[in-house]
C-alpha atoms as a printed R data frame, in Angstrom:
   type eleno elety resid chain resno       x      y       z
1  ATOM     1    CA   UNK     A     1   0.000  0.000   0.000
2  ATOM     2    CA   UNK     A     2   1.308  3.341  -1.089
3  ATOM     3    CA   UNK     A     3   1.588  6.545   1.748
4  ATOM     4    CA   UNK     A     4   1.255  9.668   0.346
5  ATOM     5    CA   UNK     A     5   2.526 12.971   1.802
6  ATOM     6    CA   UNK     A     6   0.577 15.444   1.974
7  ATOM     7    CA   UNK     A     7   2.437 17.445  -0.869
8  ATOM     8    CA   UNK     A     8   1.961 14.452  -2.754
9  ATOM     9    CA   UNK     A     9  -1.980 14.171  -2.335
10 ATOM    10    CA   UNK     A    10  -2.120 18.123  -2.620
11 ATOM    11    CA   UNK     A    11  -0.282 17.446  -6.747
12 ATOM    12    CA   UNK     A    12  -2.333 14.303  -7.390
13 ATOM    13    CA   UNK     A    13  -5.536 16.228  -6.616
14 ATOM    14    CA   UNK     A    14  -4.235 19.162  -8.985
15 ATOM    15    CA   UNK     A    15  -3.371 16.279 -11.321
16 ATOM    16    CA   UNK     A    16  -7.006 14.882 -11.175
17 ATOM    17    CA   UNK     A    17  -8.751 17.884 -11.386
18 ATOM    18    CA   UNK     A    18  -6.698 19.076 -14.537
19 ATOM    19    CA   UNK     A    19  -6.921 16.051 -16.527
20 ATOM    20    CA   UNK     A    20 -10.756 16.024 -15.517
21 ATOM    21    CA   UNK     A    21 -11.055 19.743 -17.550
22 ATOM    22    CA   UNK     A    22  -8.686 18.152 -20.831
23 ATOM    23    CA   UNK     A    23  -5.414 19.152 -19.855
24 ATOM    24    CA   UNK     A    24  -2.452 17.081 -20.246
25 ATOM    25    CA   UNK     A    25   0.975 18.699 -20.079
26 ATOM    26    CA   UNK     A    26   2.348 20.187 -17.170
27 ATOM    27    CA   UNK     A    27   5.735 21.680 -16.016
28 ATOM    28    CA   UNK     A    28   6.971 21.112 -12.236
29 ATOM    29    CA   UNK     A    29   7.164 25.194 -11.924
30 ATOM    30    CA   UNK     A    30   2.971 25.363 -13.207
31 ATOM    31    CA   UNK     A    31   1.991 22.669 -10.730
32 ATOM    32    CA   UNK     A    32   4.178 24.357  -7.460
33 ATOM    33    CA   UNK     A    33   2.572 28.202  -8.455
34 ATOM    34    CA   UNK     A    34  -0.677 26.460  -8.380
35 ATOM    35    CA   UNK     A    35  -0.032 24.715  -4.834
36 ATOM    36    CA   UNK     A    36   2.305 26.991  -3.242
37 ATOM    37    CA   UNK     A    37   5.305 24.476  -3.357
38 ATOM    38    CA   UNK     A    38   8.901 24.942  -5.176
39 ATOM    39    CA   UNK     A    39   9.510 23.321  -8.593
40 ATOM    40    CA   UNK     A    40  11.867 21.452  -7.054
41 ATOM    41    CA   UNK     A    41   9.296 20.526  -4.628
42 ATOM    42    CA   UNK     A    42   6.739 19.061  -7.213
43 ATOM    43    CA   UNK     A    43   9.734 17.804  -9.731
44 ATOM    44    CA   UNK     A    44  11.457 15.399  -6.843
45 ATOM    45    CA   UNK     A    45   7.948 13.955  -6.247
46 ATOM    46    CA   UNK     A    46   6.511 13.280  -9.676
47 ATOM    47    CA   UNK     A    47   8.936 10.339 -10.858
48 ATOM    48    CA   UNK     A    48   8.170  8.540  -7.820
49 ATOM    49    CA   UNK     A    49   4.066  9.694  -8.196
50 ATOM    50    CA   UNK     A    50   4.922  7.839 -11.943
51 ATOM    51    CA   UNK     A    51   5.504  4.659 -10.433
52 ATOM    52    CA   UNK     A    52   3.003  4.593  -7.914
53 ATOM    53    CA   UNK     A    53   0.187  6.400  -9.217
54 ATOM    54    CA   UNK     A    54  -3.121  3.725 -10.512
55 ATOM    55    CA   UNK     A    55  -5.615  6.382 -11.362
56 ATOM    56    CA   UNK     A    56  -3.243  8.638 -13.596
57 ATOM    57    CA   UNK     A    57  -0.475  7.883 -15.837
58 ATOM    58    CA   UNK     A    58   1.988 10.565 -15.563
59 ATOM    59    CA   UNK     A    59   4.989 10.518 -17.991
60 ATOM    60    CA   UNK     A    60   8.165 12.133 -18.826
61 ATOM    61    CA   UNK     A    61   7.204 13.719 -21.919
62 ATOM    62    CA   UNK     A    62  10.029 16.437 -23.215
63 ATOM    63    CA   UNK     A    63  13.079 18.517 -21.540
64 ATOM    64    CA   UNK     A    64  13.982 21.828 -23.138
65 ATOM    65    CA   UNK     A    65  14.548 24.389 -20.108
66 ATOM    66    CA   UNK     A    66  12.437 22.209 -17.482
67 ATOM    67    CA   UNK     A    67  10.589 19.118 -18.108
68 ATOM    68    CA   UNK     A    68   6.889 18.709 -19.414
69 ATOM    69    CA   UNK     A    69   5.335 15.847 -17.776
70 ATOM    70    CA   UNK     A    70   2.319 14.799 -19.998
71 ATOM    71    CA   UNK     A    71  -0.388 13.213 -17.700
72 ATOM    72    CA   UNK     A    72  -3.384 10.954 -18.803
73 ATOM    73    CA   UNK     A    73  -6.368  9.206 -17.128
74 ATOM    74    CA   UNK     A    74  -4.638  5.816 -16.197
């Protein structure tokens, strides 16, 4: 059984909610000014959210200055 942080059910929800309206690409630095967390914050968490996640597939999509994370309903 996974145990999530609270950071880490605070971006899921974000997540969840997004995807719900049709979005699908996010960067670390979006997601943290949403939730009042650092990138660095968000972008140390999301890998492991990856792995762990059932209800969304989140994805290392591109890296240009930061990484886009492209995020589907799993």
């Amino acid at each position: 059984m996974t145990t999530y942080t609270d950071e880490d059910r605070r971006i899921l929800a974000y997540l969840y909610d997004s995807v719900s309206r049709g979005d699908r690409y996010f960067r670390s630095k979006q997601i943290a000014d949403q939730l009042g967390l650092t990138a660095k914050q968000v972008g140390v968490r999301l890998p492991r959210l990856a792995e762990e996640s059932e209800d969304i597939d989140i994805e290392k999509w591109s890296r240009a200055k930061s990484t886009t994370w492209r995020v589907t309903p799993g």
